[in-house]
C-alpha positions in Angstrom: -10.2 21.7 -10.9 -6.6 22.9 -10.4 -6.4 23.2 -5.9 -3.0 24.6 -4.5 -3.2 23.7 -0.6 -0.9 25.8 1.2 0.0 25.8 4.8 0.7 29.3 5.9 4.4 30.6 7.7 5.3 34.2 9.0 7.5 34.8 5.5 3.3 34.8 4.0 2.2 36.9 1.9 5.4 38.7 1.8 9.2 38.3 3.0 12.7 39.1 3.8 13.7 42.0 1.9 15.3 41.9 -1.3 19.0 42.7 -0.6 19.2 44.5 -3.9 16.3 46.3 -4.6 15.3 46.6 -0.6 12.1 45.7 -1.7 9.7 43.2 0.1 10.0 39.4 -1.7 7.3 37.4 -2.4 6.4 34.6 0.0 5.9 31.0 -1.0 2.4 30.6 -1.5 2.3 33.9 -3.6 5.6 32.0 -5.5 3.8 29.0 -6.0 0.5 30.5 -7.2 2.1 32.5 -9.4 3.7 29.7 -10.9 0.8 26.7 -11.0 -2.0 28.8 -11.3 -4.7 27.0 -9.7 -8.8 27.4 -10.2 -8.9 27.5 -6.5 -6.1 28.2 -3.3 -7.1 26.5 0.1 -5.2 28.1 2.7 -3.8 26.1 5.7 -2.8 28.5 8.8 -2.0 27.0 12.5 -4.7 28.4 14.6 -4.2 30.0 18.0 -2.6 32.9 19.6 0.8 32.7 17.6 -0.5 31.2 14.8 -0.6 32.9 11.3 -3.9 33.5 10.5 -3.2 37.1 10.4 -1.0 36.0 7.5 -3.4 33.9 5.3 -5.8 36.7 5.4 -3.2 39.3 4.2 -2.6 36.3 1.6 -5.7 35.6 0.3 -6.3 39.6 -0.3 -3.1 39.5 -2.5 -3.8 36.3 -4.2 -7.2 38.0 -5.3 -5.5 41.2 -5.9 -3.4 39.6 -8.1 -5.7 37.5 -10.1 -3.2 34.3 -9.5 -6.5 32.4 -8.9 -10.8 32.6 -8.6 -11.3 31.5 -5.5 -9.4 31.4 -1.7 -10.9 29.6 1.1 -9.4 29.9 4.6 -9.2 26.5 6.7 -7.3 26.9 10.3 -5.8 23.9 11.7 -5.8 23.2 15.1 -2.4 22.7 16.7 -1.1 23.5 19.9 2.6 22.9 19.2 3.0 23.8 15.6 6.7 22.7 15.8 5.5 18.5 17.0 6.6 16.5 14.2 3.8 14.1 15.5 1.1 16.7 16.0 1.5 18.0 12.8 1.9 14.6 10.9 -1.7 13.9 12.8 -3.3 17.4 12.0 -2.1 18.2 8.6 -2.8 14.8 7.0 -6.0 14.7 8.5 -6.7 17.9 6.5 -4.6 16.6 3.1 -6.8 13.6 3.0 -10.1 15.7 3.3 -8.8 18.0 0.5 -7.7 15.8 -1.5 -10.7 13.2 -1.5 -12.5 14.4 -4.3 -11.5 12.7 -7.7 -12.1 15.8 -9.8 -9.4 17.6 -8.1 -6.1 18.2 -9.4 -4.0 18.8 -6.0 -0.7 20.9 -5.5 0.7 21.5 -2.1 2.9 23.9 -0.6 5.7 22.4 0.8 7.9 25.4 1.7 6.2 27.5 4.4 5.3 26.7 8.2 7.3 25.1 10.6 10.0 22.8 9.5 6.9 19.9 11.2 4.6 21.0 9.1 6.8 21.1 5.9 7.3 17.3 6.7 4.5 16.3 7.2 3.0 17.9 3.6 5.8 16.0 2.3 5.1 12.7 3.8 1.8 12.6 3.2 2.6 12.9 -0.8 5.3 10.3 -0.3 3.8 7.8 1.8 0.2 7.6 -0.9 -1.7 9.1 1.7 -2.8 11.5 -0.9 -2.4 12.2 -4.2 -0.9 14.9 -5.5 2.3 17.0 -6.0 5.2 18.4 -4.2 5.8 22.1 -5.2 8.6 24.7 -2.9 9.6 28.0 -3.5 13.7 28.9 -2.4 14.0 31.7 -0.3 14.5 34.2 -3.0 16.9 36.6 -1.0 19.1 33.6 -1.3 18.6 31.0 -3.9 21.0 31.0 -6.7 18.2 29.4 -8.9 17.1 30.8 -12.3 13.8 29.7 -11.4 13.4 28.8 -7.2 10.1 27.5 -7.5 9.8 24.1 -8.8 8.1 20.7 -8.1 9.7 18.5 -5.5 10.4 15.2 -5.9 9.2 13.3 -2.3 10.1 9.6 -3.6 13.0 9.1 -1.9 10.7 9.5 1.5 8.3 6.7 0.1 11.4 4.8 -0.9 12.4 5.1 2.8 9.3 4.5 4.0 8.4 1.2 1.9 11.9 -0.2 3.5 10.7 0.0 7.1 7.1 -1.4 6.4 9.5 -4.5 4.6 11.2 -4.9 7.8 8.0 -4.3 10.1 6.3 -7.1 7.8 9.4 -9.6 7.9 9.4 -9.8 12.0 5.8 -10.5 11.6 6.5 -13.1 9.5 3.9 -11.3 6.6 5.9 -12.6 3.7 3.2 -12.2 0.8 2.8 -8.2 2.0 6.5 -7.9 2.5 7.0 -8.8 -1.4 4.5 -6.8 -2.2 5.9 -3.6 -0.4 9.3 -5.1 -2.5 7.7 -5.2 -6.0 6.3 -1.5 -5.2 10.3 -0.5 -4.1 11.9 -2.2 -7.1 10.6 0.2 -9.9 10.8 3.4 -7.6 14.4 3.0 -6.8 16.8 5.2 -8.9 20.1 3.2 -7.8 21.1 0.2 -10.0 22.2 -1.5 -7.3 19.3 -1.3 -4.8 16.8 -2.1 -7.8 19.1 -5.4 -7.9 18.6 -5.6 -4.2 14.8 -5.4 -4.3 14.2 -7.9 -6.8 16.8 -10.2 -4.5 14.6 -9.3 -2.0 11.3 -10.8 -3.9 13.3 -13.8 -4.8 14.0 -14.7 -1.4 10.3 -13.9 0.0 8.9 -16.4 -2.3 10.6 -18.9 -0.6 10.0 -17.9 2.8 5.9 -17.3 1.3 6.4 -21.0 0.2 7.7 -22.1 3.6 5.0 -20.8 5.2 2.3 -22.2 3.2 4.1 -25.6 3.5 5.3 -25.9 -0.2 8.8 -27.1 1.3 10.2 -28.2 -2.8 9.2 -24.6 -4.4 11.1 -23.0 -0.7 13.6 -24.9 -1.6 14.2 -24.1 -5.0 13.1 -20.2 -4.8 15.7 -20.0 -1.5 18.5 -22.1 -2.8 18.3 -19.7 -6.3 18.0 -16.3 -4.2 21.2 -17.6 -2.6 23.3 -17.9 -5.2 23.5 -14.3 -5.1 26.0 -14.0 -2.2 26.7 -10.5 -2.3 22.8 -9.8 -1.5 23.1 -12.8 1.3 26.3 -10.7 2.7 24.0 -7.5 3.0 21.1 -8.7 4.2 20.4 -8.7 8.0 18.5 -11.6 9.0 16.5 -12.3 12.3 18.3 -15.1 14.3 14.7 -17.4 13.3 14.6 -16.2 9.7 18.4 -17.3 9.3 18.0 -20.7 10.6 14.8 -21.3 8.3 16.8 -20.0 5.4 19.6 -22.7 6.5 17.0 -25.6 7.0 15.1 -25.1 4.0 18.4 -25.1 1.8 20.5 -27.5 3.1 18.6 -30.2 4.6 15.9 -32.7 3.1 11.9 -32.7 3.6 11.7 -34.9 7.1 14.3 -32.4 8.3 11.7 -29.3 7.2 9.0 -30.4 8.6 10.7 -31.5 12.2 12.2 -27.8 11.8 8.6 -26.4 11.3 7.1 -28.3 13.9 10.1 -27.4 16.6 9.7 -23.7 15.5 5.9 -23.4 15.4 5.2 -25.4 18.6 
């Protein structure tokens, strides 16, 4: 089953005013409708005395009028500051994973009406893996110079983004194995030639620092020692003040001098 989930903005179901034609434009979840044709719509308006569910109920009469799908089902979310970047991350995902459980479903979500919070936090939730399913936005039609303003959005650069932190979280807590997993996940989703070069770097050198910490000093050594012969990765790489003198030991000195290292640091 084809499932458009749509949060729902005050431009729903209708618009600005066509400069042109002075005619009322078609808001976003209309656009998008019209456009994927789903089996089903699941409307997502804020709840509470400003919130639009005035608006998904005027929606879900025009997506019926129109035929653009079989079935509309009405789901307010609770928020009380519908403009919190936090709140709405907390509320909206909460909702997106609930949708979105069910294997059968083919999901498409409205990114393109709400508050700019709860744009984000549609979008993060597709980029992040929280669920699965696709990006779609409509332009503003009195002022898109599109031939087509509705498309599907591509939301990788947030995961891209996102992956990098969790590698830096992992590295201060010295999770090597899950940091060069996060890396082998980044390599093949980054567009740039020169950051996929950086990311496999990246695994070389957390194979060593893995090794290290399992006590395999001889494959550190050799996995750290061949990760640095890439010194333009070594010159852009920020290390922790710790993670630079391991790096240093494990290359440059011999075993007794590892293990006295690893003993002085771990005590």
């Amino acid at each position: 089953m084809r499932v458009l989930i749509a949060p729902v903005g005050m431009q729903d179901p209708h618009g600005k005013a066509d400069p042109a034609t002075g005619n009322q434009t078609e808001g976003s979840v209309l656009q998008i409708a019209r456009k994927v044709r789903p089996d089903k719509v699941v409307l997502l308006p804020t709840d509470g005395p400003e919130g639009t569910a005035q608006n998904a109920k005027e929606t879900r009469e025009w997506l019926l009028a129109e035929e653009l799908c079989a079935d509309v089902v009405i789901c307010p979310v609770n928020m009380v500051q519908p403009n919190d970047y936090e709140e709405a991350v907390a509320a909206y995902g909460a909702v997106l994973r609930e949708l979105c459980s069910r294997s059968e479903t083919e999901c498409y979500v409205n990114t393109s009406s709400g508050t700019p919070a709860i744009k984000s936090a549609c979008m993060l939730a597709i980029a992040d893996g929280t669920i699965q399913a696709e990006a779609w936005y409509a332009d503003d039609p009195t002022k898109t110079t599109r031939p087509d303003p509705v498309r599907r959005l591509d939301v990788s650069f947030l995961r891209r983004s996102a992956l990098r932190q969790r590698i830096a979280g992992l590295l201060e807590q010295g999770q090597f194995w899950t940091a060069r997993e996060a890396c082998a996940e980044l390599e093949p989703a980054t567009l740039d030639a020169r950051s996929r070069e950086a990311a496999a770097g990246w695994r070389v050198w957390l194979a060593g620092l893995q090794a290290w910490d399992e006590r395999h000093y001889e494959e550190a050594r050799r996995q750290i020692i061949e990760a640095r012969k890439n010194a333009a990765l070594e010159a852009r790489t920020e290390w922790s003040a710790p993670l630079k003198e391991c790096l240093d030991c494990v290359s440059r000195h011999s075993e007794p001098g590892w293990v006295a290292w690893d003993i002085y640091h771990m005590a």
